[in-house]
N, C-alpha and C positions, 0 to 999 in steps of 0.2 A: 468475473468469477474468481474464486479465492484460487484455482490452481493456477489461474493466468498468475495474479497478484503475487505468486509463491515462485513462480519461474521467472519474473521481473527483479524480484526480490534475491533469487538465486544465482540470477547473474551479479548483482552490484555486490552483493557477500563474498562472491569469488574473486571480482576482482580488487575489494578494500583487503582482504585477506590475505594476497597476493603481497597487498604492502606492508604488512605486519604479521608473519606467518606466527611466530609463537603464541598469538591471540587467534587463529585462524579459525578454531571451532566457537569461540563466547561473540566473534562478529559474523560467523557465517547465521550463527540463531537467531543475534538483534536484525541483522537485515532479513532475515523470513519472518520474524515478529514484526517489524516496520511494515512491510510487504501488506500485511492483512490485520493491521491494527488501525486503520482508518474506518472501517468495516464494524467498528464495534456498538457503531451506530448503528447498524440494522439488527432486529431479532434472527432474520432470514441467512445471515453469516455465519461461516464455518464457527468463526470466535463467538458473533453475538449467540451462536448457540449454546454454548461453551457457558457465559458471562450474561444466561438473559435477563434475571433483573437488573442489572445494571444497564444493560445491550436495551432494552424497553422505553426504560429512562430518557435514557440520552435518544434513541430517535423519537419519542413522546416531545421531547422539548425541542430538539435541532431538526428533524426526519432526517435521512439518509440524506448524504453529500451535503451535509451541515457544517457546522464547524470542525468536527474531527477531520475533515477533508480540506485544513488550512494550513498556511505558514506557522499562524502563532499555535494551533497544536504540534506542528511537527516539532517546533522549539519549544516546548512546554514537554515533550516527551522526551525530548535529547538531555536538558535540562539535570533531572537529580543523576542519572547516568552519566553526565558528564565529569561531577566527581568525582566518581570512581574509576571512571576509564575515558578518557575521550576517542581513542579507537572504536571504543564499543558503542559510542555514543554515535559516533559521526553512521555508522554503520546502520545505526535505528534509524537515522533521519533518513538516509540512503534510499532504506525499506521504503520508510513512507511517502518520499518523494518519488519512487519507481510507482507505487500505487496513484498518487494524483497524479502524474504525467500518464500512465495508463486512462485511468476516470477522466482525463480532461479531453480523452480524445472519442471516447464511448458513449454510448448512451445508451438508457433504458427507460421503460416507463412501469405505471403500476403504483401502488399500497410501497413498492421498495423505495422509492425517490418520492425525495418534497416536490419538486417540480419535475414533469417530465422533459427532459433531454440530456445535454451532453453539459460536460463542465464541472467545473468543482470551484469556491467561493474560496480562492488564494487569499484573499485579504478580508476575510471574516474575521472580527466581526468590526470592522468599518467599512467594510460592502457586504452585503448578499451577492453582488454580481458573482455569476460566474464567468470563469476562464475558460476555454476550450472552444472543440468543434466537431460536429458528427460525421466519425468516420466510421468508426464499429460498432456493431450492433453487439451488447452485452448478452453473451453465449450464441452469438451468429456466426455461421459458417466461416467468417477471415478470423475469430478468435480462435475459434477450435480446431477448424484444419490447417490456420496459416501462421499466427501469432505465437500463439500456446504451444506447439511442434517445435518451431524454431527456437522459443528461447529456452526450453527447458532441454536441447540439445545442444544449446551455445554453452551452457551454464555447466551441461554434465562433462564437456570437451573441456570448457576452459577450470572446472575444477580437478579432472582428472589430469590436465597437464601441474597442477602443485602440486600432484602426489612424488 
């Protein structure tokens, strides 16, 4: 779920920001944008709501946990960012990589995923395989009472200790 994504997200922002405080707010946004920019794949996404012909597109041609849920996107988005900043950059990949280590460990079924289970295809597109293992049930009870609580309490402690 995009608020898990965004408390995953909000932890690694807090603490890349920790190491570069005068950029503290342009990396705390790329790693909440990282967080739920793999997501763009699905229509059903806070974003791909946001972005849905585009969001249509790309799960029409990938379905969810596609390519946008790989290495070579995450480095195709850090990429023209890197010019410009590579704090801010490293900070996107962050995001995106707290969202696949989430997705790799989740699963769901449904019209939301190409294939029903857990996993995300790291080495797309010279595998389809996916990576992972089913632990959490995407919006099940260890997400929302147990996961989701804790990190967006880890995240709001470890960023009110930079203030």
């Amino acid at each position: 779920m995009g608020r898990t994504h965004l408390a995953f997200g909000a932890v690694a922002g807090v603490h890349l920001a920790e190491l570069t405080p005068a950029l503290g707010l342009p990396i705390m946004a790329a790693a909440l944008l990282g967080s739920i920019l793999p997501d763009l794949d699905t229509p059903y996404s806070k974003l791909g709501r946001r972005f849905w012909p585009v969001s249509k597109l790309v799960f029409a041609v990938f379905g969810h946990r596609g390519g946008t849920h790989s290495l070579l996107f995450t480095a195709l988005a850090m990429a023209p960012i890197w010019m410009v900043s590579p704090p801010v950059a490293i900070a996107l990949g962050a995001g995106i990589l707290t969202h696949l280590a989430a997705d790799a460990i989740s699963f769901g079924q449904g019209p939301r995923f190409k294939i029903s289970g857990a996993g995300v295809p790291l080495l797309w597109p010279l595998t389809e395989a996916k990576a992972g293992v089913r632990l959490v049930k995407v919006n099940g009870p260890l997400e929302n009472l147990v996961i989701l609580p804790w990190m967006a309490l880890y995240a709001a402690q470890s960023g009110w200790e930079l203030i």
